[in-house]
C-alpha positions, 0 to 999 in steps of 0.5 A: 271783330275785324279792325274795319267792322269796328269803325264802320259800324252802325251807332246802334251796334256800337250802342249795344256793345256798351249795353253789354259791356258787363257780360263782356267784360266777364267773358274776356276775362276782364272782371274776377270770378265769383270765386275770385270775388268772395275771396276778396270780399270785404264790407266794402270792396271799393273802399279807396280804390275810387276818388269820391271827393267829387261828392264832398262837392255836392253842397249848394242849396240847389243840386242838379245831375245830368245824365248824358248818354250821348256825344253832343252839346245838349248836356252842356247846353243844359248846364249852362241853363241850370246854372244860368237861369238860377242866378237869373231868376233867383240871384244865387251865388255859384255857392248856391249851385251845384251842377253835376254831369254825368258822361256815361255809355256813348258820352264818355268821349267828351271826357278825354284828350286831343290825343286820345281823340286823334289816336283812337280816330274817335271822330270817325268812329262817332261821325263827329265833324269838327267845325274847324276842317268839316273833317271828322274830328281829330280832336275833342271839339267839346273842350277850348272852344271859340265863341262861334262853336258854342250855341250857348256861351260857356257851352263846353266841358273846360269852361264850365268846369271853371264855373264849378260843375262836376264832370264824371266818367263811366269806367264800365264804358271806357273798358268797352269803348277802348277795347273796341278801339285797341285794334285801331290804334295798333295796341292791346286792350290793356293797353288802350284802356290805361291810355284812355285813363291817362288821356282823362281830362284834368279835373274829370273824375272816374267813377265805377259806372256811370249809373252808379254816379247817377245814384250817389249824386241823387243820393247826396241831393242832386234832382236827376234830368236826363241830358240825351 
């Protein structure tokens, strides 16, 4: 696919690649062969290759994880409602609470970096407007947010990160979406999908997949709530 196919078109197609991402991902030759799988196999394959100290986390009384599939503010909306009205209602402590978000297939750009963001002109691609400039933004507009940029107060990824909520990032999504975007950037798919793991923000954890981390917080006690 051309560089300009890329970044003009339709969010339902650009959708669909990451619905697809799997078979992809095999064809390009990306994940092992059967063969090469069986090879290698052990009772547990993953065992050390992925950080789940975030579901030691999952410990409060109350657990919720929200599936967010989309860039927008509606899971962090969400977040602060949950953490909030607990507290409001009930007069927990944060110890109480644990709140999980779970950034999966066209979210995962609220996981990284002004760099990334700038590099990979992910606003433009996403038609993301940044309050700022009213241009696409060159950054993440998600994080260091100003008070008149949040519909809820703490309604952004680094601020809630500080009241304890866990943030997780689909890889299965991060392998398409940075390889779709390599051409762009000038770079290879290799290339750009260890940038994108580097651009990570500080605290955001990668997981195998996103509906994989969906189970494991259900699995640890978390109630679900899609998050759009």
């Amino acid at each position: 696919m051309a560089d300009h196919e890329i970044y003009n078109m339709p969010r339902r197609q650009f959708i669909g690649c990451l619905a697809g991402g799997g078979a992809a991902l095999a064809l390009g030759g990306l994940l092992p062969s059967a063969a090469e799988a069986a090879a290698v196999a052990t009772p547990h394959p993953h065992a050390g290759q992925w950080d789940e100290r975030w579901l030691r986390r999952i410990d409060g009384r109350h657990r919720q994880v929200f599936d967010a599939v989309s860039v927008g503010d509606e899971m962090l909306i969400f977040g602060v409602n949950y953490i909030d009205t607990n507290k409001l209602a009930y007069d927990l402590a944060d110890n109480d609470i644990t709140t999980v978000i779970v950034l999966r297939h066209m979210a995962i750009p609220m996981a990284f970096s002004d760099d990334i963001w700038r590099r990979y002109k992910l606003g433009e691609m996403l038609k993301v407007t940044d309050p700022r400039t009213g241009k696409y933004a060159a950054r993440n507009i998600f994080i260091k947010r100003r008070p008149g940029e949040m519909k809820f107060p703490d309604a952004a990824v680094d601020l809630l990160q500080q009241r304890g909520v866990i943030f997780t990032c689909c890889s299965v999504a991060v392998t398409v979406a940075s390889g779709m975007t390599a051409a762009r950037a000038g770079v290879s798919k290799e290339t750009a999908k260890q940038e994108w793991i580097e651009g990570l923000l500080e605290g955001i954890t990668l997981v195998p997949s996103g509906v994989l981390a969906v189970n494991r917080a259900q699995e640890k006690g978390c109630t679900y709530c899609y998050a759009g």
